[in-house]
RODO-2510 file (C-alpha; in nm, 4 decimals, decimal comma):
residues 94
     n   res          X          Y          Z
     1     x     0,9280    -2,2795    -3,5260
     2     x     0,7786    -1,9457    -3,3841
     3     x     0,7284    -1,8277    -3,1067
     4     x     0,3455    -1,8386    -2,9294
     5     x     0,4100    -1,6950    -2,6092
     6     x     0,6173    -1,5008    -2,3969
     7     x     0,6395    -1,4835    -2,0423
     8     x     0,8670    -1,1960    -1,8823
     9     x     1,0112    -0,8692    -1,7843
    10     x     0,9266    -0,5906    -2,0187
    11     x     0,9091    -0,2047    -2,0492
    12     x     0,6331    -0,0032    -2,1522
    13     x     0,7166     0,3417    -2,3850
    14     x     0,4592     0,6027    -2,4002
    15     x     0,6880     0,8996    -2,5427
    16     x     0,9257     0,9892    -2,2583
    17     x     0,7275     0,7633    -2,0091
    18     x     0,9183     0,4352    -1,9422
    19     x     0,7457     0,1860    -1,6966
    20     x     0,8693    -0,1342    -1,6586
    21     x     0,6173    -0,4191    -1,6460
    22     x     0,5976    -0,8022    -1,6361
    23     x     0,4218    -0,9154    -1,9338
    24     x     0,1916    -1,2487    -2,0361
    25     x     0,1681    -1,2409    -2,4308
    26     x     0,0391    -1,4864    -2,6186
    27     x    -0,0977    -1,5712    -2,9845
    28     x    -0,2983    -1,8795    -3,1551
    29     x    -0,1252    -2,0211    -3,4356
    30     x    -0,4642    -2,0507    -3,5955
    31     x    -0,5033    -1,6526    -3,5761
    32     x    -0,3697    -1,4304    -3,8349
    33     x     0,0550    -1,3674    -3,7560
    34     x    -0,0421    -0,9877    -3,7018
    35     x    -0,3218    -1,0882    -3,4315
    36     x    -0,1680    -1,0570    -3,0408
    37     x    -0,3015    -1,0329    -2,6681
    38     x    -0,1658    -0,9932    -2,3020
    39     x    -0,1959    -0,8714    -1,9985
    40     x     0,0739    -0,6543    -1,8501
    41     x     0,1313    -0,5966    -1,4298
    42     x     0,3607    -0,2796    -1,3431
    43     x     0,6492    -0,3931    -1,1096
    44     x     0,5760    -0,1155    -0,8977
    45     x     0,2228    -0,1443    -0,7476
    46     x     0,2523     0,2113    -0,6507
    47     x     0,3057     0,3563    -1,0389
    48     x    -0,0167     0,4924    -1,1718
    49     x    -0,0921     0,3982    -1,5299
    50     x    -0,3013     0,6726    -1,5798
    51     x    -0,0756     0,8529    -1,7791
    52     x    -0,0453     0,6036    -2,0424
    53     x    -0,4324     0,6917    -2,1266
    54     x    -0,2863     1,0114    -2,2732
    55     x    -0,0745     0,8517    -2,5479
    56     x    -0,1413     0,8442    -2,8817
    57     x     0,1527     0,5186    -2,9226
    58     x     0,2397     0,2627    -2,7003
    59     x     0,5255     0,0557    -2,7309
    60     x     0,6310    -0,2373    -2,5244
    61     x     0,9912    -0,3866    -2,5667
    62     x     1,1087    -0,7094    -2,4135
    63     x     1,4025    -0,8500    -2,2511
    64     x     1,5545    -0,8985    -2,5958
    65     x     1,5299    -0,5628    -2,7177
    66     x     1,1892    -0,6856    -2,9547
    67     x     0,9168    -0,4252    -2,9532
    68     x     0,5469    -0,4338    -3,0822
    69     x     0,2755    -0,1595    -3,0824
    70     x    -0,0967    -0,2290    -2,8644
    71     x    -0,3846    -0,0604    -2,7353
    72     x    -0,4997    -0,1207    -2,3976
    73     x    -0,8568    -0,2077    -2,3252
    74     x    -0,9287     0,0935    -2,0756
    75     x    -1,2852    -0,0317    -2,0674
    76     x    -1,1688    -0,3497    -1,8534
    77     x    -0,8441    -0,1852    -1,6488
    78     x    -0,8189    -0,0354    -1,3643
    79     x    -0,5333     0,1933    -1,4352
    80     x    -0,4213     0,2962    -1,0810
    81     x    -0,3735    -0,0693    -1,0043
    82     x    -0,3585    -0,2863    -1,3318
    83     x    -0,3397    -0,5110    -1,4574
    84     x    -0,3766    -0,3887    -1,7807
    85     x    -0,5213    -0,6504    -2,0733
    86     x    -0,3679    -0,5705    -2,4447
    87     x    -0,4306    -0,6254    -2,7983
    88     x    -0,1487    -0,6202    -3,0121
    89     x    -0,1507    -0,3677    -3,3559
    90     x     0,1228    -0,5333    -3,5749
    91     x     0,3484    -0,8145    -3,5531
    92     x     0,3970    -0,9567    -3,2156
    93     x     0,7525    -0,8966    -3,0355
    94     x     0,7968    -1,2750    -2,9868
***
């Protein structure tokens, strides 16, 4: 049975920018498999998230080593503080 959700430490990759994060990702099983949102915090409420406006890829692997491409909705975040809300691109990581 797959996965629907995962709840837990994470890292987000923006080209040489690491920044771990704890992340909420879920999907409907009524959605399409490629169809995936979240919401990820920084662990450090001090890193700004700014940075991560600038890249064209983002990449967020979890504590297994499974990875999965998303925007961010920059509309909705507040990227000095987070949290940020997601939308995965491909298959989810879970």
């Amino acid at each position: 049975m797959a996965a629907y959700a995962y709840n837990g430490k994470s890292i987000i990759i923006a080209g040489s920018v690491v920044i771990p994060v704890h992340a909420k990702l879920w999907k409907h099983y009524t959605q399409p498999s490629d169809r995936w949102f979240g919401i990820l915090v920084s662990d450090d409420p001090r890193v700004d998230l700014r940075p991560l406006q600038e890249s064209d890829e983002l990449t967020l692997r979890l504590s297994d080593g499974n990875e999965g491409s998303f925007t961010v909705d920059w509309a909705s975040a507040n990227p000095a503080a987070g949290p940020l809300r997601i939308k995965g691109l491909r298959q989810p990581p879970f």
